[in-house]
C-alpha positions in Angstrom: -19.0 -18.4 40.0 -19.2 -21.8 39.2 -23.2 -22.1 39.9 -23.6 -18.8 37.5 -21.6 -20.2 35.0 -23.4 -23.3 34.7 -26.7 -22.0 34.4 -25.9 -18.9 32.2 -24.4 -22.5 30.0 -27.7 -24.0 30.2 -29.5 -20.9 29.4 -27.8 -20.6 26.3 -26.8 -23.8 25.4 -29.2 -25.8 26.2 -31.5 -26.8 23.0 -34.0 -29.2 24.9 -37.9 -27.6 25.5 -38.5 -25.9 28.6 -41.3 -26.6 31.4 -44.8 -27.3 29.3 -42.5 -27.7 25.9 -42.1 -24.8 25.9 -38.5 -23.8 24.0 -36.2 -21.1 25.8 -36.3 -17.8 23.7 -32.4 -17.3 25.0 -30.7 -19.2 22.9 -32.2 -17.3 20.0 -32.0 -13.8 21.7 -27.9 -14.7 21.9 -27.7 -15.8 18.7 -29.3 -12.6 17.2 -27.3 -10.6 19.1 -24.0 -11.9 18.1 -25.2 -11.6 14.7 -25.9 -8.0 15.2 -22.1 -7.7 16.9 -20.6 -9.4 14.3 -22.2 -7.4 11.3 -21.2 -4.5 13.5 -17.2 -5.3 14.0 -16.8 -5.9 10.5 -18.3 -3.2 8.8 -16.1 -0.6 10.7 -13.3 -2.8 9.9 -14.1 -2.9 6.4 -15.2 0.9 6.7 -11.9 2.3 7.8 -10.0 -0.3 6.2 -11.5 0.9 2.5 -11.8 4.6 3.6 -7.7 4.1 4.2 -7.4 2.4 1.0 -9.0 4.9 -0.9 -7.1 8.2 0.7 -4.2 6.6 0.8 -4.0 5.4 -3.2 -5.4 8.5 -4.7 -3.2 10.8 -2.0 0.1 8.9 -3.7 -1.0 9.0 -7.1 -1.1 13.1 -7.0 2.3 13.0 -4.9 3.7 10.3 -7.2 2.5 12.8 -10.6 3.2 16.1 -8.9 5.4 15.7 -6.1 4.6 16.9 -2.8 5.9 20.6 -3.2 6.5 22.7 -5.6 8.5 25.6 -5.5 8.4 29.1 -8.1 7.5 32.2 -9.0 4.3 34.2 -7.0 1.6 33.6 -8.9 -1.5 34.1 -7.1 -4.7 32.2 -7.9 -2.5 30.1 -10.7 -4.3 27.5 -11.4 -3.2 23.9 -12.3 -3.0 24.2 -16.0 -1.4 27.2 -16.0 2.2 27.7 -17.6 4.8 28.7 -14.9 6.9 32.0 -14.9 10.5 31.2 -15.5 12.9 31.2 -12.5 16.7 31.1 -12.5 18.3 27.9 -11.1 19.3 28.3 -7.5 21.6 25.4 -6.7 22.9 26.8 -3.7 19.3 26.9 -2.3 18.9 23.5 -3.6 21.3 21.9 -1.4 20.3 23.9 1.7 16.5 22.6 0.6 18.5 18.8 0.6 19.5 19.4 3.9 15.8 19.7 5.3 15.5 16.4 6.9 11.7 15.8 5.3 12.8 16.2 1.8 13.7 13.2 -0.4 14.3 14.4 -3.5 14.1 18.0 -5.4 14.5 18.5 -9.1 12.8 21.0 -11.8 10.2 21.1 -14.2 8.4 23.3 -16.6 5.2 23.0 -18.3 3.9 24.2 -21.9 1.1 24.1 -23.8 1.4 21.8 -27.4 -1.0 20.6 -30.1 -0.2 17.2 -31.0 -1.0 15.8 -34.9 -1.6 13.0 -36.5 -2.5 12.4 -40.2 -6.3 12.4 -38.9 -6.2 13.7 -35.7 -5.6 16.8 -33.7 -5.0 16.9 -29.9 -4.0 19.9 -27.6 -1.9 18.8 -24.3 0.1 20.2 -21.4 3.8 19.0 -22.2 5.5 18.2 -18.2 9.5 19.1 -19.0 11.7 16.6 -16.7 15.6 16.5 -16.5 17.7 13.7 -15.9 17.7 14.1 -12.4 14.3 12.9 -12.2 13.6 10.0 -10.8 11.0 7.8 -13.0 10.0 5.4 -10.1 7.5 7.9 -8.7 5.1 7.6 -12.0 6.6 3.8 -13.0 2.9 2.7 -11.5 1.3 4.7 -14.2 3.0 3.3 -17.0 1.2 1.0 -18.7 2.6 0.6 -21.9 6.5 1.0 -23.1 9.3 2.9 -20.5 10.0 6.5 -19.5 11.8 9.0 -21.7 15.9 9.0 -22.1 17.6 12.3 -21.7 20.0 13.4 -24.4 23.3 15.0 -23.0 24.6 16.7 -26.2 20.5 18.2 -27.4 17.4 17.4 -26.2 15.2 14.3 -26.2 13.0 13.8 -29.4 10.8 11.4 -26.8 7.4 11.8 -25.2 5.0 10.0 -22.8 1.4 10.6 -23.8 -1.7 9.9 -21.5 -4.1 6.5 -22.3 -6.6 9.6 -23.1 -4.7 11.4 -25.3 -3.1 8.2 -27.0 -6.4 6.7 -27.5 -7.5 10.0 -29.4 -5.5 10.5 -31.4 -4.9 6.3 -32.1 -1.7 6.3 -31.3 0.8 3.3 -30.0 4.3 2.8 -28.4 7.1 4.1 -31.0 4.5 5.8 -33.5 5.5 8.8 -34.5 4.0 12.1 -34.0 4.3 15.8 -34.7 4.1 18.8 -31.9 3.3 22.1 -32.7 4.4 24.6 -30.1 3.4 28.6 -30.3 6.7 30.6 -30.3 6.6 33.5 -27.8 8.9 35.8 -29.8 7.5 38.6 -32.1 7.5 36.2 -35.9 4.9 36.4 -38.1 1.4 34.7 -38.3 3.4 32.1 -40.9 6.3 31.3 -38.6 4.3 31.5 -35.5 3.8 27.7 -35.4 6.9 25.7 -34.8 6.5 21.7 -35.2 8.9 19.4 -34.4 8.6 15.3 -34.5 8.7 13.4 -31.5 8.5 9.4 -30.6 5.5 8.1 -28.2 8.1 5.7 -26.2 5.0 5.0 -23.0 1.3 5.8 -22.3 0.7 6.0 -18.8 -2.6 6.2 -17.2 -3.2 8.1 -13.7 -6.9 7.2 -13.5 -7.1 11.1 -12.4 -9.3 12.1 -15.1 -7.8 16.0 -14.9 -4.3 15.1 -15.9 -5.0 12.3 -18.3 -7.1 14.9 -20.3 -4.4 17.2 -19.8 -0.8 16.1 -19.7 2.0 15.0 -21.0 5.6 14.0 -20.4 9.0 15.8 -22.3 12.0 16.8 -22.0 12.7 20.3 -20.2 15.7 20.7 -22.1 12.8 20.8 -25.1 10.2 23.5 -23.2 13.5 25.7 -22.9 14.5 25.3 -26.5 11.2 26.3 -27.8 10.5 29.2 -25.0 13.8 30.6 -26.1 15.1 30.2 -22.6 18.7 29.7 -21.2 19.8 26.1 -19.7 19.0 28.0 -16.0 15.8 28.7 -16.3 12.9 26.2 -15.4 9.4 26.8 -14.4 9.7 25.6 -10.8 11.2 22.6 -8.6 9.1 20.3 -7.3 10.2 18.4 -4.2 9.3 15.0 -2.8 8.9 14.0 1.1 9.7 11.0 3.0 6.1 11.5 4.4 3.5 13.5 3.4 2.0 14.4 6.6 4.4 16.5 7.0 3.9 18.7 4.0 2.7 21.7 5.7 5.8 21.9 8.0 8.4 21.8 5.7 6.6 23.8 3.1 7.0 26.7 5.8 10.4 25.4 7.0 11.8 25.7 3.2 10.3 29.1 2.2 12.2 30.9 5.4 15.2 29.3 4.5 18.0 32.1 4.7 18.6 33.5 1.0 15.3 32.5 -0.4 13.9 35.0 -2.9 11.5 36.6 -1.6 9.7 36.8 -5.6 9.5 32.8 -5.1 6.7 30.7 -3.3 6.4 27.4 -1.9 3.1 25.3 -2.5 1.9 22.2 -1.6 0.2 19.9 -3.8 -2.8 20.4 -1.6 -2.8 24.0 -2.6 -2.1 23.2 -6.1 -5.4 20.5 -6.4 -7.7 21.1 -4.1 -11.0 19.8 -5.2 -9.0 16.3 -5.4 -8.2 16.5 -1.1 -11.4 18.6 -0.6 -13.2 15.6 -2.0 -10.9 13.3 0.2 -11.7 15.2 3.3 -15.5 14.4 2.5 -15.2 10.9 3.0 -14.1 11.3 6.5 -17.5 12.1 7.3 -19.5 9.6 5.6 -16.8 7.2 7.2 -17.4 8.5 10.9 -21.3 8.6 10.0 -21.3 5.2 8.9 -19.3 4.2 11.8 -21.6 6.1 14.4 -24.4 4.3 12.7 -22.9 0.8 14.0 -22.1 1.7 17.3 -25.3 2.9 17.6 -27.0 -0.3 16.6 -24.2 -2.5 18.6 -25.1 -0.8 21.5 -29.1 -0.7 21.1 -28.6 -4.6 19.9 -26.7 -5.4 23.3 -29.1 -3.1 25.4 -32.2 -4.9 23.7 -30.6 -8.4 24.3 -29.9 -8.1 28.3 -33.3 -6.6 29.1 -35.4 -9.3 26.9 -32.8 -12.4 28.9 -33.6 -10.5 31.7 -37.1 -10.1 31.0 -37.7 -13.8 29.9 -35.6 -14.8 33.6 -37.3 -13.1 36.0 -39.2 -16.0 37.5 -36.1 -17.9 37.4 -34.2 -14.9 39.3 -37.2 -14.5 41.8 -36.7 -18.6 42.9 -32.8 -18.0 42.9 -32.9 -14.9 44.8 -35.6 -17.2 47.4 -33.2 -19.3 47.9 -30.7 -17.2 49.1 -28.6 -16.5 45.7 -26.8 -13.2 46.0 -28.1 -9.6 43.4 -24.3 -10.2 42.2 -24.5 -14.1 42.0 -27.6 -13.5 39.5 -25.9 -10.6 37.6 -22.9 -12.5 36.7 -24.9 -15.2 35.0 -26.1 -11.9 32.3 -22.3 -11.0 32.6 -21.2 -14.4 31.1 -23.9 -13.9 28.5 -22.5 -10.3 27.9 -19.0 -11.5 27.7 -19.9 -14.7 25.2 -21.6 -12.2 23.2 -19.3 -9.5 22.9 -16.3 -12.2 22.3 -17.1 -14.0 19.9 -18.9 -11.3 18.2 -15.7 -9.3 18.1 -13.7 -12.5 16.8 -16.0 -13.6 14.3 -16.3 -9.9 13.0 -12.8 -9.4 12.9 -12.0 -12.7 11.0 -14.8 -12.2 8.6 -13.3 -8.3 7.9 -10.0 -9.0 7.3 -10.8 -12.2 5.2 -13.0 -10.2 3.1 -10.2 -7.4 3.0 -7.7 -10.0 2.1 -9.5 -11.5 -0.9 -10.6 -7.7 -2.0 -6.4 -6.9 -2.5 -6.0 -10.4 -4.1 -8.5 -10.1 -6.4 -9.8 -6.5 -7.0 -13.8 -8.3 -7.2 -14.9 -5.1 -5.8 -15.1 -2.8 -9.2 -15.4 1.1 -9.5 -16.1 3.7 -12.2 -12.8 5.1 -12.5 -14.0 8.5 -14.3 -15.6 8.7 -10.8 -13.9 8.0 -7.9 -10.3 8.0 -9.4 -9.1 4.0 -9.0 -10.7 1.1 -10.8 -11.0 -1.0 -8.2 -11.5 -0.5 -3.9 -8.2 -0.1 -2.4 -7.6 -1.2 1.0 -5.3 -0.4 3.3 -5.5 -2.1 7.1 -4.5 -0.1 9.9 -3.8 -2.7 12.5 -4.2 -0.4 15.8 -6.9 0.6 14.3 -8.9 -3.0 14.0 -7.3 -3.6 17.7 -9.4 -0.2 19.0 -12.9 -1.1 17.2 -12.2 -4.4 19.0 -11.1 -3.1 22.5 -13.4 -0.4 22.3 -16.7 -3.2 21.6 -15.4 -4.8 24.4 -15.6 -1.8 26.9 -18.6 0.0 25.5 -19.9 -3.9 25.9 -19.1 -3.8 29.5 -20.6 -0.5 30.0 -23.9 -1.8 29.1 -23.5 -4.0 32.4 -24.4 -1.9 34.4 -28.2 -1.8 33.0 -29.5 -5.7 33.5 -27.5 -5.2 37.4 -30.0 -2.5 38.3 -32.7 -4.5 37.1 -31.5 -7.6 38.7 -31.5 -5.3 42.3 -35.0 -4.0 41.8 -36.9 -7.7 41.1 -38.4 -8.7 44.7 -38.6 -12.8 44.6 -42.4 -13.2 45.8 -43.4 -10.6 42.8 -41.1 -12.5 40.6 -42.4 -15.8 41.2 -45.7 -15.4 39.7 -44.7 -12.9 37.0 -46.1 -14.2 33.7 
């Protein structure tokens, strides 16, 4: 080992001019090819490590504005801007819903379609109805001006959070005042059929999810029940939150057999209820498997190339060590040691060079995005740390694999051919 390992050294190493100054192409060769390895590495790390990021961020910011399930009356094909069909509060299903180890939290909502007015301006939104039971942390992200709406106990809240969108339309600011005209459902006439009320902008929150910054905003519930002539029981839905979210599906089915729940109700997950948003995310699994085919691919070519051509440029040099007596395994193991430096510090340079350019991206956010586009204004990142420690292992043994390929050569070069091979 010790006689392999000092001329594999020397091979590549070595910097001084070869027989008839002539320099050795190996040094170059195993340079290139940890290049190659090291480009390799850290673009799946940075592949998966954005692809993460981006799932991940845009994933919470629906769960975060919707919650993760929502449960209320059948409606087939309802669509996501559609106004809910009142339900009667259940709050002896809502504790057995508690119970369901998955759930977090559970409270109702109703939605209802407004026209906000200014002096100049004129702006039609989806008003969100929340109670007091709702907990503001999940859309506190979002808020980038002002603070949530208080609840009144005694009537209901003359408060309202209005999108960045909407805001900006209609030039509005934090504690400007505005006036709501909401459509009465009874049977009034044409003149009465518009009902305004006055209402203070306390925040202006800002999703980055184009579809509900166009579309909503935030109330009271206690209001949406006012103006839909509707009792203090009935809401438009619940919508429930999860400790995780992979386990949406599952609990979505374990809730909806729960004994005593009405069979006119449904459950749906927020998948259901936006799908272009995680059909969209499903997409980018593919480009980010594609992309990281595409760099196995050209690790492993890169190594394949790199073995023969060493092997190539040696075979005088194995025909004289194999004359004088060296062993087919003695030989390959100098190739090995070039494998193994290769693959090494390929796979530590990479990895250090990923998740330094990882770190800097969630310091600084250089790495801009259009958010009309792709939903965030800047890549998010999120490492995976088994994840970095597979692409690395995984190098390694597809690295070792490729072995096998300069040993068979090494077997088949007889040393009086090799000799005088030019």
């Amino acid at each position: 080992m010790k006689v392999a390992s000092f001329i594999a050294n020397r091979l590549a190493f070595n910097q001084s001019p070869g027989p008839g100054d002539r320099k050795s192409f190996s040094r170059f060769i195993i340079r290139l090819s940890i290049a190659a390895t090291v480009i390799s590495v850290a673009v799946m790390i940075i592949t998966l490590s954005f692809a993460n990021g981006f799932q991940a961020t845009i994933s919470q910011k629906v769960f975060s504005f919707w919650g993760h399930i929502h449960v209320q009356e059948k409606q087939p094909f309802k669509a996501l801007i559609t106004e809910e069909i009142p339900i009667i509060k259940d709050d002896d299903l809502v504790e057995k819903i508690k119970k369901n180890a998955a759930v977090k939290s559970i409270h109702p909502f109703a939605t209802r379609y407004a026209m906000l007015k200014t002096r100049d301006e004129m702006e039609g939104v989806l008003v969100k109805g929340l109670d007091s039971t709702y907990n503001f942390d999940h859309i506190r992200p979002f808020i980038k001006e002002g603070r949530p709406i208080q609840f009144n106990d005694s009537t209901y809240s003359r408060e309202i959070m209005l999108s960045a969108y909407t805001a900006d339309q209609l030039k509005l600011k934090v504690n400007d005042r505005i006036l709501i005209y909401f459509i009465r459902p009874d049977n009034s006439t044409s003149e009465n059929k518009l009902r305004p009320d006055r209402l203070t902008v306390t925040g202006i929150f800002k999703t980055g999810i184009e579809e509900y910054d166009r579309t909503f905003a935030i109330g009271d519930l206690a209001l949406i029940q006012r103006l839909n002539t509707w009792g203090v029981d009935s809401i438009g839905g619940y919508e429930i939150f999860l400790d995780d979210y992979k386990k949406i599906d599952q609990a979505a089915d374990e809730i909806y057999n729960i004994d005593g729940f009405p069979v006119t109700w449904d459950t749906q997950s927020v998948k259901d209820i936006s799908p272009n948003i995680f059909d969209w995310l499903g997409m980018q699994d593919v480009t980010r498997n594609v992309l990281i085919g595409i760099m196995i691919i050209i690790a492993v070519i890169n190594l394949i190339t790199c073995l023969i051509v060493l092997v190539i440029e040696r075979v005088r040099m194995i025909g004289i060590l194999k004359s004088l007596g060296a062993s087919n395994w003695t030989i390959q193991k100098i190739f090995l040691q070039h494998s193994v430096f290769i693959t090494i510090t390929g796979i530590i340079i990479g990895a250090a060079i990923a998740i330094g350019f990882l770190y800097i991206q969630q310091e600084t956010g250089f790495i801009k995005l259009q958010e009309e586009a792709y939903y965030l204004s800047e890549a998010a990142v999120k490492i995976v740390w088994w994840q970095v420690a597979a692409i690395c292992v995984g190098t390694l043994l597809v690295c070792f694999l490729i072995l096998m390929i300069p040993s068979v050569i090494v077997r088949k070069i007889q040393p009086v051919r090799a000799i005088h091979f030019r």
